[in-house]
C-alpha positions as CSV (number, residue, x, y, z in Angstrom):
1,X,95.3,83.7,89.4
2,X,97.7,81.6,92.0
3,X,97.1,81.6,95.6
4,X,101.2,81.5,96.1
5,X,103.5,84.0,95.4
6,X,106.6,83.1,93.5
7,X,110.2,83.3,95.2
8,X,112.7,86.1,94.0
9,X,115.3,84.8,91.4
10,X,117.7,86.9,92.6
11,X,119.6,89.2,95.1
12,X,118.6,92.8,94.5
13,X,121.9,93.7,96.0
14,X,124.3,91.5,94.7
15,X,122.6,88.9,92.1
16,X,122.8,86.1,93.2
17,X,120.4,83.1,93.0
18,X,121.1,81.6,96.4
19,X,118.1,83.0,98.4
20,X,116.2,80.7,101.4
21,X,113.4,81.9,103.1
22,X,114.0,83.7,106.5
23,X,111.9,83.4,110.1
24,X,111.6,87.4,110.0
25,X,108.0,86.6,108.5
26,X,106.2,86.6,105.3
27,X,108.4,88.0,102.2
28,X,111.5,87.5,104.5
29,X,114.4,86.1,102.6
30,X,117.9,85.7,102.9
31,X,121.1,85.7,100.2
32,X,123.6,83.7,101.5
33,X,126.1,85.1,98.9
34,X,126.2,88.9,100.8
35,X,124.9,88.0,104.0
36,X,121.7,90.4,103.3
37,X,117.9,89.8,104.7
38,X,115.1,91.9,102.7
39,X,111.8,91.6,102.0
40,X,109.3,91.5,99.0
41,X,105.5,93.4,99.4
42,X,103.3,94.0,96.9
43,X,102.0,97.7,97.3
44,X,99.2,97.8,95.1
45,X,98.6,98.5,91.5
46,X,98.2,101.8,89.6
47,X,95.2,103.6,89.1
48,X,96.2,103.9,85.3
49,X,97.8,102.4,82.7
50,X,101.5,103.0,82.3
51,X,102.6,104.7,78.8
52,X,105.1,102.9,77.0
């Protein structure tokens, strides 16, 4: 398993690719397409597999 995480792809408001990392701290990142700042957290994993 990696020791990084891997940069969104995308906007989850808009879609867009253009995202740069943002001094609001780790996760932080910015889309310069709608002017939005949001960040990405990993909460955990489930206690159980997920039916399909």
């Amino acid at each position: 398993m990696s020791e990084t995480r891997s940069a969104p792809l995308h906007c989850p408001y808009c879609g867009e690719e253009d995202l740069r990392p943002n001094e609001a701290g780790h996760g932080a990142w910015e889309c310069h397409a709608c002017a939005r700042v949001f960040t990405v957290k990993f909460n955990g994993l489930l206690s159980r597999a997920v039916a399909r």
